[in-house]
Residue, then its C-alpha position, 0 to 999 in steps of 0.5 A: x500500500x502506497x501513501x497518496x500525496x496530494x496538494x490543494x490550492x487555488x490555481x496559478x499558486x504553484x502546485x505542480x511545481x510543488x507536486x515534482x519537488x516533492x516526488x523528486x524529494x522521496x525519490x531520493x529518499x530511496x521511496x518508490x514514486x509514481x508522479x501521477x498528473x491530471x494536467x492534459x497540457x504539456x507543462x509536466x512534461x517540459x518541466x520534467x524533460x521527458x514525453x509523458x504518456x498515459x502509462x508511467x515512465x521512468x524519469x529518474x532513479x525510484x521516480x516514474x510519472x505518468x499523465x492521465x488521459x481520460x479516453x484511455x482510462x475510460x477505454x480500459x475501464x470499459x473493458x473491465x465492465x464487459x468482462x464483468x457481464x460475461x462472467x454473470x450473464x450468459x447473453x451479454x449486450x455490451x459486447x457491441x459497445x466499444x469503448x474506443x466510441x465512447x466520449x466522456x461525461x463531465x465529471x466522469x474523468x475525475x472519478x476515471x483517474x482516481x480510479x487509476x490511482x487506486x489500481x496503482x496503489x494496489x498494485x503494490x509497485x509504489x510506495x508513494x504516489x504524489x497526485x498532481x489534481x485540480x486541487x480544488x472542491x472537483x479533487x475533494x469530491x473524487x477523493x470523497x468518492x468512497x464515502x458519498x458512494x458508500x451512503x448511497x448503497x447503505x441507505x437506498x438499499x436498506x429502504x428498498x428492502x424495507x419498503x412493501x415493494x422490496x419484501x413483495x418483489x424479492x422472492x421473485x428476482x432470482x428466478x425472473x433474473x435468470x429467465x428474462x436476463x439469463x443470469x448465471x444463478x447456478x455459478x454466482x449471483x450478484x450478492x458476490x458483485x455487490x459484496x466485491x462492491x462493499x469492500x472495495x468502498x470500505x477499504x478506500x473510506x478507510x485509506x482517505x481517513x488513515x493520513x498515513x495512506x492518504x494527506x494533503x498539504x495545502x500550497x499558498x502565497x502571501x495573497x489574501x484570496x489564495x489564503x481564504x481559498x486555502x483556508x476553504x478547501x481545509x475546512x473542506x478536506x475535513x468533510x471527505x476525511x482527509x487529512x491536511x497535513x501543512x501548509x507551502x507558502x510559495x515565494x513569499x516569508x512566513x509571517x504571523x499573520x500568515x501562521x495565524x491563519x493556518x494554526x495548528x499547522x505548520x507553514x514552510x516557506x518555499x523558494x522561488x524556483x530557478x532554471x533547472x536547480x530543484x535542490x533548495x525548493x526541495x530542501x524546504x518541503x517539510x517531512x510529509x510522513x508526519x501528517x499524522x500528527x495534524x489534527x484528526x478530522x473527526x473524533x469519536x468519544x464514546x463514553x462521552x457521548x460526543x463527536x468532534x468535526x475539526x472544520x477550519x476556514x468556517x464559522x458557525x453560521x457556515x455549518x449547518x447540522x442536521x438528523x433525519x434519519x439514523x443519521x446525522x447530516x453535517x453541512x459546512x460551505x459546498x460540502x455535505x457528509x453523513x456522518x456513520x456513528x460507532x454503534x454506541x451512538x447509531x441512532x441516538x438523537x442529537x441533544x447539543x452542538x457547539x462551534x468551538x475553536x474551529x471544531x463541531x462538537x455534537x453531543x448525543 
């Protein structure tokens, strides 16, 4: 299992840069690196010296890259769902379907190459991968991907069940599945798709909330926009369980203001770049393997009755807390998570909540 690396920030601050210097800087460490990039242009490979293409390549000793494209990544895909319903129907209709004919939908290539990067994370050649994303809510939502999906499947699938249709139709889908679509029932059924399915979302849930599987640094300059987006996408990154582990001050000194603004975490300051000497941007980058020591996202107190949301970059009036059903709902700025409770408190009905010092304390 690899450590995922990922920067946020608003554009034009510097990330990509930031995003090679530190593969640069754990490829040296003797650390196996994939630098994966999301970037269509050409400016990773002009700045790597190197043809990038859409499987990684070796750019220096324990470094490779590699620049997602999302028709190929589609294309593959496709080929793995075809492969799917050969194995549980018996007459398949995709197989006329070519993935070399299909376009990609807006917000289909985000959730194509994280994708891609949890096949190579899993496929166990890399012990660091540093992606090079938008940065922005779009890369969080992908990121939040495991979570969101999760709800879905938890929730829809127990009102079905529940409801009237669901106890009255049950009976009937295996034995009209295999006569009306020729379901393989005798070899498998789709409890073993479904289950695959499950795991699959647990063990990325799992990786995103673990900072020593998945963190993020947040990269900056001394504009007050750039800091309050900064500030915003921190907050954010609490909401899908990411840690934030500190904060790149691009091309400018660290002052009290700037600490201030950030607190607990810490800032490094970063030097501009110039020509190819990568050397002191990569002597200033912090050491990414203490994250874990950044404050956890959400905190469970069990004999306490409580959780704790650790939501930066917002105020009270920004969060909204909610509970319409066995779960509570928690808002803060563009982002909504539902919030899976230890079995201690499933259930329980909300009796406080405070903002106190940047955290949601919900009491139960």
């Amino acid at each position: 299992m690899s450590l995922i690396l990922t920067f946020l920030g608003k554009g034009g601050v510097g990330r990509t840069t930031v995003a090679i210097a530190a593969a640069k800087q754990l490829a040296a460490q003797g650390k196996r690196v994939l630098l994966a990039s999301q970037e269509p242009g050409p400016a990773l490979s002009l700045q790597l010296g190197a043809s990038l293409g859409p499987d990684p390549q070796e750019i220096s000793s324990n470094l490779q890259a590699v620049q997602f494209q999302a028709t190929v990544l589609l294309e593959r895909s496709w080929s793995d769902v075809k492969k799917l319903e050969a194995q549980y129907l018996r007459t398949p209709f995709f197989k006329q379907v070519f993935g070399e004919e299909l376009g990609v939908l807006p917000g289909m290539d985000n959730a194509l190459m994280m994708n891609a990067v949890r096949e190579y994370d899993a496929s166990g050649n890399y012990d660091v991968i540093v992606y090079d994303g938008p940065g922005d809510q779009t890369a969080l939502r992908t990121i939040g991907i495991p979570e969101i999906f999760s709800w879905y499947i938890r929730r829809f699938s127990k009102v079905f069940a529940d409801s009237d249709l669901g106890k009255t139709v049950s009976p009937f889908i295996q034995p009209v599945s295999s006569a009306v679509l020729n379901v393989n029932w005798a070899s498998n059924n789709f409890a073993q798709p479904k289950g695959q399915v499950d795991s699959l979302l647990e063990q990325g849930k799992a990786a995103v909330a673990d900072p020593n599987r998945a963190a993020a640094y947040l990269v900056v300059t001394d504009d007050p926009i750039a800091i309050a987006t900064a500030r915003y996408l921190w907050g954010s990154a609490q909401q899908v369980s990411l840690t934030v582990g500190g904060v790149l001050l691009n091309q400018a000194e660290v002052t009290e203001a700037i600490s201030s603004n950030f607190s607990p975490l810490k800032v490094s300051a970063l030097p501009t770049k110039s020509s190819d000497d990568w050397q002191p941007l990569i002597n200033a980058l912090p050491d990414f393997s203490q994250a874990a020591q950044a404050p956890k996202p959400v905190t469970v107190d069990v004999p306490g009755r409580k959780v704790s949301l650790f939501l930066p970059g917002f105020d009270k009036k920004q969060v909204k807390l909610t509970q319409y059903g066995p779960e509570v709902t928690v808002e803060a700025g563009d982002q909504r998570r539902n919030l899976f409770l230890p079995p201690e408190l499933r259930g329980k009905q909300v009796t406080g909540a405070k903002f106190q010092d940047g955290y949601l304390i919900i009491s139960f």
